[in-house]
Every structure is written in structure tokens, then in C-alpha cells.
TIKOLKE-148696 format. One line per 10 residues: number of its first residue (from 1); for each residue x, y, z of C-alpha. Coordinates in nm, 4 decimals, padded with zeros to 6 digits. Example, Ala and Ser with C-alpha at 12.3 -4.5 7.8 and 13.67 -1.06 7.14 Angstrom:
TIKOLKE-148696
1 = 01.2300,-00.4500,00.7800  01.3670,-00.1060,00.7140
//
This chain:
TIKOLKE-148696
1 = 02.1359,22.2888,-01.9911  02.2883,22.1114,-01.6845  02.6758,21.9686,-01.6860  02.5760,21.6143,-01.7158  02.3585,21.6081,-02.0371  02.6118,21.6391,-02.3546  02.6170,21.9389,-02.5814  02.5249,21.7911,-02.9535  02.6569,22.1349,-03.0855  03.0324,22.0678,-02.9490
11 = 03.3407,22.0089,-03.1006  03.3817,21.6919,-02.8330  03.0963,21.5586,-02.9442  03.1831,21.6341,-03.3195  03.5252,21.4249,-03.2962  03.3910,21.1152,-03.1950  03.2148,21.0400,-03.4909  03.3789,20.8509,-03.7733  03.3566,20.8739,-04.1542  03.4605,20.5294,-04.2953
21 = 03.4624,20.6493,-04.6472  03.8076,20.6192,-04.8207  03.8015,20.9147,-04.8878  03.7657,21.1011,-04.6048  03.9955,20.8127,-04.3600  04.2695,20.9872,-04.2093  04.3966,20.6813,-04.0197  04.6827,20.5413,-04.3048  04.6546,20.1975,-04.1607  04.2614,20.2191,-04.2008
31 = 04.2541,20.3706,-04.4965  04.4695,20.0539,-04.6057  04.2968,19.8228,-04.5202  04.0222,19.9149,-04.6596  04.2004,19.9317,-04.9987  04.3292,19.6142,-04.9611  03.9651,19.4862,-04.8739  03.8198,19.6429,-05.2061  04.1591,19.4561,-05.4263  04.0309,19.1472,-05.2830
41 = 03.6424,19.1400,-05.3899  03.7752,19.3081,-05.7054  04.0158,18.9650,-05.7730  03.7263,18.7615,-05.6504  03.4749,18.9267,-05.9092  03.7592,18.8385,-06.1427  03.8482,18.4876,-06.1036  03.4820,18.3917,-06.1273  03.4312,18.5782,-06.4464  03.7231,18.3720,-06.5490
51 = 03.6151,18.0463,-06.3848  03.2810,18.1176,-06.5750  03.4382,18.1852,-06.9337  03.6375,17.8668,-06.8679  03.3696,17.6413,-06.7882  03.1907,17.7720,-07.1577  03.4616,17.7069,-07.3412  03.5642,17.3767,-07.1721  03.1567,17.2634,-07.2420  03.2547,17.3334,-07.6261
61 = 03.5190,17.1496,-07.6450  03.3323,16.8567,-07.4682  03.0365,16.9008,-07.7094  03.2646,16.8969,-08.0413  03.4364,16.5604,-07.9438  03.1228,16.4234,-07.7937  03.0010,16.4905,-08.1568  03.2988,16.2999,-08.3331  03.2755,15.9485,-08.4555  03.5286,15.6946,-08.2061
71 = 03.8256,15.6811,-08.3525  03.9238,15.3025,-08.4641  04.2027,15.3291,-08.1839  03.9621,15.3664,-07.9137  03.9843,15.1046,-07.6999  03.5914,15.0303,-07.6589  03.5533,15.0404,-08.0250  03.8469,14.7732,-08.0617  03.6640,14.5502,-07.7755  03.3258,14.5817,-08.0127
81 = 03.5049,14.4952,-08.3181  03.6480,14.2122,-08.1551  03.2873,14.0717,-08.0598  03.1835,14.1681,-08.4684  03.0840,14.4959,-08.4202  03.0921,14.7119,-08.7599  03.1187,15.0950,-08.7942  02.7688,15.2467,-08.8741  02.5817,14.8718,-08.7541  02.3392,14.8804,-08.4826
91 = 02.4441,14.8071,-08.1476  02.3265,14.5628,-08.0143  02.1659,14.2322,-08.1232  01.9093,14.3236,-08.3540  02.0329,14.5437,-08.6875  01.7613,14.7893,-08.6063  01.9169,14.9145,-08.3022  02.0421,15.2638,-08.2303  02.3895,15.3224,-08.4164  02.5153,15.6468,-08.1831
101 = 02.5595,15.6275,-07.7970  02.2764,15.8076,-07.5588  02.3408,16.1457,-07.6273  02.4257,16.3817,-07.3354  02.3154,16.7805,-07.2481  02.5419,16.9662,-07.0829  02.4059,17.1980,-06.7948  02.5535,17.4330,-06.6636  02.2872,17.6265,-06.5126  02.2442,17.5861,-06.0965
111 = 01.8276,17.4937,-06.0856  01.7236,17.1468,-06.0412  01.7291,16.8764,-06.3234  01.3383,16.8935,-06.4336  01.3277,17.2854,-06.3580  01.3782,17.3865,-06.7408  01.0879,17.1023,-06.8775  00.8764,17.2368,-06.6033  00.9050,17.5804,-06.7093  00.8406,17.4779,-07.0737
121 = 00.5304,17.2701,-06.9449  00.3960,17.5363,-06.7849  00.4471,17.7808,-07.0622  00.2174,17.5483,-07.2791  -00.0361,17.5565,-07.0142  -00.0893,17.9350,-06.9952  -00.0859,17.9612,-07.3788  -00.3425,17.6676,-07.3690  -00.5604,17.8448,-07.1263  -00.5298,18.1760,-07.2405
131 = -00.6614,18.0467,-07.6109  -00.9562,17.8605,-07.3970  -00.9915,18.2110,-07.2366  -01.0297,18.3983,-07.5435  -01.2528,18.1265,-07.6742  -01.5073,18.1438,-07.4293  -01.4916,18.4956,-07.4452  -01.5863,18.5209,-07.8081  -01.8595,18.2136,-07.7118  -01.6957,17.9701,-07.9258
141 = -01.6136,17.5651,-07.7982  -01.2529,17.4546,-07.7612  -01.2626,17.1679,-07.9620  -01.4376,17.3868,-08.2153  -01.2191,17.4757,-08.4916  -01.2059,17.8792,-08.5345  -01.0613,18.0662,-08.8269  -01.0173,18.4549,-08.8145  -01.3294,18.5635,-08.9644  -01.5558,18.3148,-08.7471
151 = -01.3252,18.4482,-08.4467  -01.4269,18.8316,-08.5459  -01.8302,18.7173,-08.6267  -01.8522,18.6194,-08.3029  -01.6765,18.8617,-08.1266  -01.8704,19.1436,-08.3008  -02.2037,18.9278,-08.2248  -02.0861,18.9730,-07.8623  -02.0657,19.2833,-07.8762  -02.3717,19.3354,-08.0347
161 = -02.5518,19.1262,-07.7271  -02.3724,19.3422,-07.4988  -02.4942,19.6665,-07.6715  -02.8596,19.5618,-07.6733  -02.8960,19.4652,-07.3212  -02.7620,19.8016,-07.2228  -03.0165,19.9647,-07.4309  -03.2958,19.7770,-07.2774  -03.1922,19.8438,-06.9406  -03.2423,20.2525,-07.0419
171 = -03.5609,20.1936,-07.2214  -03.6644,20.0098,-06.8741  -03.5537,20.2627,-06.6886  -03.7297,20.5281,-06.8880  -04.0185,20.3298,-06.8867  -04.0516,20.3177,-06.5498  -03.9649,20.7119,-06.4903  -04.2305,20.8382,-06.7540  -04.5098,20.5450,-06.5999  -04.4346,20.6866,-06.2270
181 = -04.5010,21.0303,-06.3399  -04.8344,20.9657,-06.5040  -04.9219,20.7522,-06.1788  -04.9245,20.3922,-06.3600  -04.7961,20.1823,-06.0568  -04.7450,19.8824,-06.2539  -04.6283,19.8349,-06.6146  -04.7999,19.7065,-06.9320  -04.5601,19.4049,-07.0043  -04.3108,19.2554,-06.7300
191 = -03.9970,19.3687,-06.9078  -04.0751,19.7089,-06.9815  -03.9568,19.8084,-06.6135  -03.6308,19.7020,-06.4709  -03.6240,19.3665,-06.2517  -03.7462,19.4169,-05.9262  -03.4692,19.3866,-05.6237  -03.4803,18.9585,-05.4816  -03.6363,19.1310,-05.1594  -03.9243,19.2933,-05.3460
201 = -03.9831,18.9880,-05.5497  -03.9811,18.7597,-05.2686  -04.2282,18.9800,-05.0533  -04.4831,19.0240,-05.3968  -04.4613,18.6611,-05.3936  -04.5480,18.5848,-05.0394  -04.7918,18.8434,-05.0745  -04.9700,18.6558,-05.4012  -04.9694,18.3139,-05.2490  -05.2136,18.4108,-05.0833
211 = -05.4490,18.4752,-05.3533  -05.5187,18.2893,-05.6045  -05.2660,18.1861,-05.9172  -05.3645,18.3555,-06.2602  -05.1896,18.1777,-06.5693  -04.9301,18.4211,-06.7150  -05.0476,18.5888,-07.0320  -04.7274,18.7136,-07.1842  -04.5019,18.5532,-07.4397  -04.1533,18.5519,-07.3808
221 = -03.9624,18.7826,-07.6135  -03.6608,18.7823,-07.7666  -03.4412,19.0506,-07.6193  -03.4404,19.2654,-08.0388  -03.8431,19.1807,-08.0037  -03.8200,19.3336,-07.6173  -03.6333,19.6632,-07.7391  -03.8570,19.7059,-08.0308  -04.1845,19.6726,-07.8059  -04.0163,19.9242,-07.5090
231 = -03.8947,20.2014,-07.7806  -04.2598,20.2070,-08.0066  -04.4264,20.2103,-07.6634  -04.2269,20.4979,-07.5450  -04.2472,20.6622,-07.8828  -04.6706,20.6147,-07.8497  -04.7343,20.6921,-07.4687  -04.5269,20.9803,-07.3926  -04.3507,21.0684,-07.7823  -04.0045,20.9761,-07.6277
241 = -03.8049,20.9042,-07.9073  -03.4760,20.6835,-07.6921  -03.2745,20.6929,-08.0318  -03.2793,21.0883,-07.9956  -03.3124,21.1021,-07.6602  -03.5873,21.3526,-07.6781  -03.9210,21.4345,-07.5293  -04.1100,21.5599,-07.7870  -04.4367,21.8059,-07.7611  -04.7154,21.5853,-07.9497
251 = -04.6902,21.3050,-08.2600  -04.6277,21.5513,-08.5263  -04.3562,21.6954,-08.3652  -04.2296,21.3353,-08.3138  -04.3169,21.2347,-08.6846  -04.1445,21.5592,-08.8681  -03.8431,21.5858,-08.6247  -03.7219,21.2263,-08.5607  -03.5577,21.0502,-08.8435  -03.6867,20.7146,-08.7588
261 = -03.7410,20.4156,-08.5521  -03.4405,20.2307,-08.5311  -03.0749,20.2764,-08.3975  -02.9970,20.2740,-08.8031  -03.1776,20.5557,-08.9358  -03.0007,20.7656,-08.6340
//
């Protein structure tokens, strides 16, 4: 290590740093001042706590006389009385009119005048979109009226939809597996393999344009008819029972082993 560069390790290098921590101050005129710095913030901290508790109690007071009638020494009321104003009469020249001054709300917060009416407004709006939200969910209208058991018949019909579209998807999907391996290349009915990729489709199309159109044969299924069809046709071709999940070795195997042919008798 040359002369110039410093030694980090020294005791000259050591002293020159400074703690500022009360604690550890040596300097007596430091170490006051920063006492006298913490009394300060500490007073300050105080006389706003105070200033606060003040302004409270001075807003009660204001809002128990606002809420007092006007004493018959007022000098307002004797300037109405003079002009034939009554005590509990409208004011005003109709008898209709209001009978107590425009009331006032005292605020005392720091946001803006409209901030708290906003707030509210937008509260509504969430809980209004939020019960549209749900609504849709459960497929039900928003001007429909719902009670809890329609709420919870739809919901579980949902559900149900849900459920069966998944199980087509696997019956497709086995379909097509158990068809590849017995070197079908296309299926019996559209649906019982999974939709083709929009590339495919649009390449089988170009490709059929050019021949000539055939009317479609098929009937369009519901998607209970389309399960049915795709389970008894696995269950026929290839004894693949999808409720079990099995292959089985030949029809009586199939017939004395699986329980049935719906999800229910599983």
C-alpha cells in the first residue's frame, strides 16, 4: 500500500466518522440540540392533537345550538314577527313552505366538497355491476327478477353445461385415438372427433371447392344426444366403456363387468 492511498483499518480514519445518535453524542452542545429538536416535534404532535380535539368538540357545540329553536329574543326572529311571522308557520308566502332554515353539515374532513357523494356513487356502481356480474354468470337477465332457488337452478345448470362439454371433448378425443389405431382416417359423424385446427379447416375447404358440393347428411345434435351417440359408439367399436375408463377384452366382458351406460349408474 503506497503513502498516499488511506488506510480504512486506522484509527485516523476511524475518528472522523460521526454517530449522530443521542445516545452515543459526546459533543454536550450537540447532544442538546438535538434534545431540544425532539421537545419541539413532541409539542408540535401535541398542540395538533389538541387543536384536533378542539375543533370536535367546538363542531358539537355548533351542531346542538344549530339544532335549537331561535329564541324569541333573537333579533331575526323579532324582524319576522314584526312582518307577521308566527312560530312553527311556513316561511315564506305560501303556508306550505319549509318551517326550519336550510340545514347545514359540518365537515371537517380536508377532501374536496363532492369527494364523499362520489365515493358513495361509486360504491353503488361496483355493487351494481358486481350483481350484473354474477347474473350473467349464472345466465340469468338483469331486469329479470331472481330469487335464491332460481339463482342456485341455474347455477347448478351451468355447471352441468360445463361438465358435459368436458366429457365430450374426452369421448372426442378417444374417439379419434381408438379410430387412428384401427386406420379409420375419417370419423363416422362430424362430432365424434375433436374440431379440426382453423388452418386445417380452411385448407379441407379450399381443397373441396374444387369438387363438387354434397348436401350434408347429418342432423345437428344436442350436445346430451352428442355424448350419448360418442359413449354407445365407443362402447360398440372398441368395448371402451368412458364411464369406467376401461378397455375391455370382448362384449361380455363389457356386459358382466360395467355397471351401465350412463354417468348415473357409475
Amino acid at each position: 500500500m503506497s503513502d498516499e492511498e488511506e488506510d480504512y483499518m486506522s484509527d485516523k480514519f476511524l475518528a472522523g466518522l460521526q454517530d449522530v445518535r443521542p445516545s452515543l453524542v459526546n459533543n454536550r452542545g450537540k447532544k442538546r440540540q438535538i434534545e431540544v429538536e425532539s421537545k419541539k416535534e413532541e409539542l408540535k404532535k401535541r398542540q395538533r392533537e389538541t387543536a384536533a380535539s378542539s375543533e370536535n368538540v367546538n363542531n358539537v357545540r355548533l351542531q346542538q345550538s344549530l339544532n335549537k329553536p331561535i329564541p324569541a329574543d333573537n333579533k331575526g326572529f323579532q324582524l319576522l314577527a314584526k312582518m307577521g311571522y308566527k312560530a312553527g308557520s311556513g316561511l315564506g308566502k305560501t303556508s306550505d313552505a319549509r318551517t326550519e332554515p336550510v340545514g347545514i353539515t359540518i365537515k371537517s374532513g380536508r377532501g374536496g366538497l363532492g369527494r364523499e357523494a362520489a365515493v358513495a356513487e361509486l360504491t353503488l356502481k361496483r355493487q351494481e355491476l358486481r350483481r350484473a356480474h354474477l347474473l350473467s354468470k349464472a345466465g340469468i337477465e338483469s331486469g329479470e327478477e331472481v330469487s335464491t332457488e332460481a339463482y342456485r337452478r341455474r347455477a347448478t345448470h351451468k355447471a352441468e353445461e360445463r361438465k358435459l362439454q368436458y366429457d365430450i371433448k374426452r369421448c372426442q378425443q378417444t374417439c379419434e385415438s381408438l379410430d387412428l389405431k384401427s386406420a379409420i382416417t375419417e370419423p363416422d359423424l362430424d362430432f365424434f372427433w375433436p374440431p379440426k385446427p382453423k388452418d386445417e379447416e380452411e385448407t379441407q375447404s379450399d381443397a373441396d371447392d374444387s369438387e363438387a358440393e354434397v348436401p350434408s347428411k347429418e342432423e345437428s345434435y344436442s350436445p346430451s344426444e352428442q355424448l350419448e351417440l360418442l359413449t354407445s359408439y365407443l362402447r360398440t367399436a372398441y368395448y371402451f366403456c368412458y364411464w369406467c375408463g376401461t378397455h375391455y377384452e370382448d362384449a361380455e366382458d363389457l356386459g358382466s363387468n360395467c355397471p351401465g351406460l350412463t354417468r348415473d349408474e357409475h
